[in-house]
DSSP file (Angstrom, degrees, kcal/mol; ACC not computed):
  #  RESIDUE AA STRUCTURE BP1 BP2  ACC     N-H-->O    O-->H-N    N-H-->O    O-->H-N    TCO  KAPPA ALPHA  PHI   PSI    X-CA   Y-CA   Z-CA
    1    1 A X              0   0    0      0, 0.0    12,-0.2     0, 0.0    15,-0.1   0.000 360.0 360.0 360.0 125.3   28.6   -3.5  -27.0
    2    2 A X        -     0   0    0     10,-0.1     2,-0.5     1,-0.1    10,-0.2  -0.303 360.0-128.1 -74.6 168.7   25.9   -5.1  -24.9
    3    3 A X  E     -A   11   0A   0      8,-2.8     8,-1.6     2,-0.0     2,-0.6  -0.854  13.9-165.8-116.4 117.3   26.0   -8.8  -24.0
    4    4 A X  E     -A   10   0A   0     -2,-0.5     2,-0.5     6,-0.2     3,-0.3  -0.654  18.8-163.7 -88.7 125.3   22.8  -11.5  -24.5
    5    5 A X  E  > S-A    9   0A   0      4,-1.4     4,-0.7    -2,-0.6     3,-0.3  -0.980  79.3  -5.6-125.6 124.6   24.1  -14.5  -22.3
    6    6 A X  T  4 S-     0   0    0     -2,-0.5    -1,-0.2     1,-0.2     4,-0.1   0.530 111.8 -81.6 -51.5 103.5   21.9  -17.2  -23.5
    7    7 A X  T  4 S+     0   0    0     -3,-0.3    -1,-0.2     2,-0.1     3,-0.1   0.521 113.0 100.4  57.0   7.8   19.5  -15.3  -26.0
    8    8 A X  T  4 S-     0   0    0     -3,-0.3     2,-0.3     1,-0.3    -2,-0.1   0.992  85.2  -5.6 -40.8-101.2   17.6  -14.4  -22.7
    9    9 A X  E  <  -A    5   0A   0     -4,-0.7    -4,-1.4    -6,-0.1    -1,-0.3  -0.915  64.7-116.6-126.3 130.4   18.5  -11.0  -21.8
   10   10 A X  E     -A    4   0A   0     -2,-0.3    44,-1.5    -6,-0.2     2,-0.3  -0.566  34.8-163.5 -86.2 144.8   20.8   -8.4  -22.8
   11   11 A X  E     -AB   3  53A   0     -8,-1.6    -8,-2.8    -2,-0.3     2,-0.5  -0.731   6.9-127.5-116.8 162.6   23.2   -7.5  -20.5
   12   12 A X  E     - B   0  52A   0     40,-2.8    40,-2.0    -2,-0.3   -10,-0.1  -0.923   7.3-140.7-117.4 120.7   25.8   -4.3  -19.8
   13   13 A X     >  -     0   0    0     -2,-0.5     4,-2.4   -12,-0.2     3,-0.2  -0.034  41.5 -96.8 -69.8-178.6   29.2   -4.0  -19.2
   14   14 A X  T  4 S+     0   0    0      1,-0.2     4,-0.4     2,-0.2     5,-0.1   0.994 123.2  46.1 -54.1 -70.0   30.3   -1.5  -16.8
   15   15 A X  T >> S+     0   0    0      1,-0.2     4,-2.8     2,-0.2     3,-0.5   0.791 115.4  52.5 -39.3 -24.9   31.3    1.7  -19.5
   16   16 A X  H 3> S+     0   0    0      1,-0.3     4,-0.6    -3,-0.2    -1,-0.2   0.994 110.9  44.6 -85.1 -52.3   27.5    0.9  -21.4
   17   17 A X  H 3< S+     0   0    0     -4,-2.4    -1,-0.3     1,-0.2    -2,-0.2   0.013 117.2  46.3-106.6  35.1   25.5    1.2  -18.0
   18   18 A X  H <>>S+     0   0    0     -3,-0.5     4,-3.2    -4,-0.4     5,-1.0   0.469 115.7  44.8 -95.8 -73.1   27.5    4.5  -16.9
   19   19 A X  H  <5S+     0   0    0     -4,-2.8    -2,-0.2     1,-0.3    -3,-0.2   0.567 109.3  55.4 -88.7  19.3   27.1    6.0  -19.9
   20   20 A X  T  <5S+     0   0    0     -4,-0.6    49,-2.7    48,-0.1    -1,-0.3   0.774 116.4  36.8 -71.4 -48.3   23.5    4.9  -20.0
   21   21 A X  T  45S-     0   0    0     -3,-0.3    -2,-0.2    47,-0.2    46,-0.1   0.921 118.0-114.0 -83.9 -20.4   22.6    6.7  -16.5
   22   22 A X  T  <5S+     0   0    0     -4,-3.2     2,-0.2     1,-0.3    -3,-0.2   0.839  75.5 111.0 101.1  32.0   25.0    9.4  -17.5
   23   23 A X      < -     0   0    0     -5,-1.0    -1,-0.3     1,-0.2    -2,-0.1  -0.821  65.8 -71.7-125.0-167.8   27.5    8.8  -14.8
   24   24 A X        -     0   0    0     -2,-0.2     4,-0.2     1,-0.1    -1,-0.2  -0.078  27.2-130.9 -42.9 159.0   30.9    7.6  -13.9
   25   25 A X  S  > S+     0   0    0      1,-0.2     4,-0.6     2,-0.2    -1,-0.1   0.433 111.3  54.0 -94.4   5.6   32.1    4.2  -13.9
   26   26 A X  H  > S+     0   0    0      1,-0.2     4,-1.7     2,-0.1    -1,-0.2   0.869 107.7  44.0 -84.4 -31.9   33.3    5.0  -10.5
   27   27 A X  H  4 S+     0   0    0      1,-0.2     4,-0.2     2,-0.2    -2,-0.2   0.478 110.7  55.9 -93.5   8.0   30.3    6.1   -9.2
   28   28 A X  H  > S+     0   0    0     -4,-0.2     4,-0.9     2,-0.2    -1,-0.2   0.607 105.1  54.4 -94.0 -33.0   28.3    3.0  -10.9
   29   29 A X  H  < S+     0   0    0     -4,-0.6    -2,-0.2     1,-0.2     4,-0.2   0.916 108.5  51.0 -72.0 -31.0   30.8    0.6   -9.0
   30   30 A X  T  < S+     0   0    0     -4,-1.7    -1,-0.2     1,-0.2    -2,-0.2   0.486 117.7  36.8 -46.5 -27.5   29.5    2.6   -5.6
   31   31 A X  T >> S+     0   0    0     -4,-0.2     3,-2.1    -5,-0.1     4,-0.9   0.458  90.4  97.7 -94.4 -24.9   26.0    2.0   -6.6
   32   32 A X  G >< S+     0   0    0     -4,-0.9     3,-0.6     1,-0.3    -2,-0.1   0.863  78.1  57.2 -26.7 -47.5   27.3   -1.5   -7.9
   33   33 A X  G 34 S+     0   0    0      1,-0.4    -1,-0.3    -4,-0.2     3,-0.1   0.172 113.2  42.4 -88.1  26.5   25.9   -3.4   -3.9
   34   34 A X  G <4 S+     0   0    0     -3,-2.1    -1,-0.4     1,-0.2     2,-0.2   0.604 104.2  75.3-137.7 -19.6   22.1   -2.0   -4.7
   35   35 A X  S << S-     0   0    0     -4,-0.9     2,-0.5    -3,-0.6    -1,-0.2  -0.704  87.2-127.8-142.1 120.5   22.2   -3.0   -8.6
   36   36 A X        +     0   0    0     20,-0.3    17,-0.5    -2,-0.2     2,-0.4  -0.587  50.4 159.5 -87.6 129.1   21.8   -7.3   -9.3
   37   37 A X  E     -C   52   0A   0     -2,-0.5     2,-0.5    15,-0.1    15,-0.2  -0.989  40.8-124.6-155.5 150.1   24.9   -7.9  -11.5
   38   38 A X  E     -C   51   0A   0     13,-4.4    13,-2.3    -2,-0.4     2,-0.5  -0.854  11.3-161.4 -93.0 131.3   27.3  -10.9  -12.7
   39   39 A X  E     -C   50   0A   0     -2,-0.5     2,-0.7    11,-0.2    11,-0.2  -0.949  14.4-173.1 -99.8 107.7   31.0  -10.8  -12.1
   40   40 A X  E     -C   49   0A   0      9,-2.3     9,-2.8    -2,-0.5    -2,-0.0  -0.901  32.1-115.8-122.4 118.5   32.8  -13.5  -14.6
   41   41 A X  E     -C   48   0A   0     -2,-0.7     7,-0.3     7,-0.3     2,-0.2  -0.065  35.5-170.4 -33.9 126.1   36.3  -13.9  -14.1
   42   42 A X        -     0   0    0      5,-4.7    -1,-0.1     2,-0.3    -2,-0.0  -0.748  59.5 -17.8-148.9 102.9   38.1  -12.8  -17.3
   43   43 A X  S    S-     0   0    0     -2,-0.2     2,-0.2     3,-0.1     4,-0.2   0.681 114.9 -18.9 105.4  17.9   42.0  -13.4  -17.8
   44   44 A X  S    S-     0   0    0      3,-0.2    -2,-0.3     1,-0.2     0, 0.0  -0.751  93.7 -58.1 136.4 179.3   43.8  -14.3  -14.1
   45   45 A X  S    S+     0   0    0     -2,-0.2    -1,-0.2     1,-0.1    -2,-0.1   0.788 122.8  44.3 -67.1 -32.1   43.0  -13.8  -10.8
   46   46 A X  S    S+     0   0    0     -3,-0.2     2,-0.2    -5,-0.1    -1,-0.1   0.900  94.3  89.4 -67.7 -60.6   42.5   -9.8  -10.5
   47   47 A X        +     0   0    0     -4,-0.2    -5,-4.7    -6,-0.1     2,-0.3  -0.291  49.4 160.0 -88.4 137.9   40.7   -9.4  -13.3
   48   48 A X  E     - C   0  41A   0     -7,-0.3    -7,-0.3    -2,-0.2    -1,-0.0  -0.915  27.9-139.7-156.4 109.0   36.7   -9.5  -13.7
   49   49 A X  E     - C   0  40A   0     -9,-2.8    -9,-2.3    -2,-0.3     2,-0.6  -0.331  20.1-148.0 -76.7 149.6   34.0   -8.3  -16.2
   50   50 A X  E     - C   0  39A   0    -11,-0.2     2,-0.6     2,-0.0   -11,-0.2  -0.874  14.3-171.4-133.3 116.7   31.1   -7.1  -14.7
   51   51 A X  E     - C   0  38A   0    -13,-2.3   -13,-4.4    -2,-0.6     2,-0.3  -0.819   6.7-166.3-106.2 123.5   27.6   -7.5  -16.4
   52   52 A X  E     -BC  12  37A   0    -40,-2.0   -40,-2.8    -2,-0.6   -15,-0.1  -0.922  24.9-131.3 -98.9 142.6   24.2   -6.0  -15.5
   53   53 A X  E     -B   11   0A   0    -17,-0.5     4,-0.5    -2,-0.3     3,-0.3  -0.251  19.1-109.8-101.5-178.0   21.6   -7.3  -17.0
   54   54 A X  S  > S+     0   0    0    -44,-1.5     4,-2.1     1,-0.2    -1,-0.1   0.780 111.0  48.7 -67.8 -42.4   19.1   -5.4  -18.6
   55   55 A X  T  4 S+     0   0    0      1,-0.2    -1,-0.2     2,-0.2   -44,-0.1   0.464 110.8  54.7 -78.1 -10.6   15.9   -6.0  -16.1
   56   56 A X  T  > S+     0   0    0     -3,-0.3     4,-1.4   -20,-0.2   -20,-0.3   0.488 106.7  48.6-104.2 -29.7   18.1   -5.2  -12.9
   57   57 A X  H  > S+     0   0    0     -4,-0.5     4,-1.5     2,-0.2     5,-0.3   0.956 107.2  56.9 -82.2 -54.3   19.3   -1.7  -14.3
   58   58 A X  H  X S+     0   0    0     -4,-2.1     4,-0.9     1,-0.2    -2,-0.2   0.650 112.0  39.4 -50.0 -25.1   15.8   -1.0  -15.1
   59   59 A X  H  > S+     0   0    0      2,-0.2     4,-2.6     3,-0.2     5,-0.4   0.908 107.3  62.3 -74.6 -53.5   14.7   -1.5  -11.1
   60   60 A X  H  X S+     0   0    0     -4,-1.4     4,-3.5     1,-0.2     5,-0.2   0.889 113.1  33.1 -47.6 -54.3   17.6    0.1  -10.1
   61   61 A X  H  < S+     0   0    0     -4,-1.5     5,-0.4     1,-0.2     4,-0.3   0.788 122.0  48.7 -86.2 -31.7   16.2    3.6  -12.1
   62   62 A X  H >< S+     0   0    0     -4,-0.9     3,-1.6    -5,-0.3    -1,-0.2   0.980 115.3  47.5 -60.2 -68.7   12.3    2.7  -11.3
   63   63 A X  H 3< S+     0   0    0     -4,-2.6    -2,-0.2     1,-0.3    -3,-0.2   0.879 127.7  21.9 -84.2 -39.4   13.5    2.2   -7.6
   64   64 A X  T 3< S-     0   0    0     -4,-3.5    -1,-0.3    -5,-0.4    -3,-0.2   0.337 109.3-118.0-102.3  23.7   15.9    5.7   -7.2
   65   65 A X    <   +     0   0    0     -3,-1.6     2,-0.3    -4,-0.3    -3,-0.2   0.858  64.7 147.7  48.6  35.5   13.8    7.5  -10.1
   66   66 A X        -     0   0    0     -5,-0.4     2,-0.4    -6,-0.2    -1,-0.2  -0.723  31.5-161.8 -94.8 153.8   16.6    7.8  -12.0
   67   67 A X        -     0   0    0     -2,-0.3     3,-0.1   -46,-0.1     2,-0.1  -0.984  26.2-111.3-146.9 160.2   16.5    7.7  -16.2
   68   68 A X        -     0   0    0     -2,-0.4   -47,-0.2     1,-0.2   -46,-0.1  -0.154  35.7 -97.3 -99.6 138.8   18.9    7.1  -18.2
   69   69 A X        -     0   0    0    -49,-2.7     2,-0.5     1,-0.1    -1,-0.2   0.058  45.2-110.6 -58.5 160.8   20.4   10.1  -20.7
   70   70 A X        -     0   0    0      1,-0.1    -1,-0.1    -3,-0.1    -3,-0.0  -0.878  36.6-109.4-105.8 133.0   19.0   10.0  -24.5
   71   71 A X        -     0   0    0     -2,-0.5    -1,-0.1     1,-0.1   -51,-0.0   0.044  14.2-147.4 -35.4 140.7   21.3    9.0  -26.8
   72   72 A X              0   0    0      1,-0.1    -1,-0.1    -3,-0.1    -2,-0.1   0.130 360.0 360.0-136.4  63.6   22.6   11.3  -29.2
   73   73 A X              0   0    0      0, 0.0    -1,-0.1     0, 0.0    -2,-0.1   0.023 360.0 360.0  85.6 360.0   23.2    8.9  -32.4
């Protein structure tokens, strides 16, 4: 489920904006340092959700020509 942080822009958790470009969530955290994203601390010190917002994914795929796999319902 994406996330609107406030009523702005919807944003994507890791799993959403992998399986939007139709990769790993490893290989999205490797791409992670070219891609503008929020890290909010969630549940102790280790652990940390990481949202990309909606207008930053979209640069990311304009800027390396990638697009993103078509749903299939």
């Amino acid at each position: 489920m994406s996330v609107t942080i406030g009523g702005v822009e919807r944003h994507f958790r890791m799993g959403e904006a992998a399986k939007l470009l139709g990769v790993s969530r490893g290989t999205l955290y490797r791409w992670l340092p070219q891609i503008v994203h929020r890290r909010i601390p969630a549940g102790g010190l280790t652990k940390e959700i990481v949202l990309i917002a909606e207008s930053s994914l979209a640069e990311f795929l304009t800027r390396y020509e990638r697009r993103p796999e078509a749903s299939h319902g």
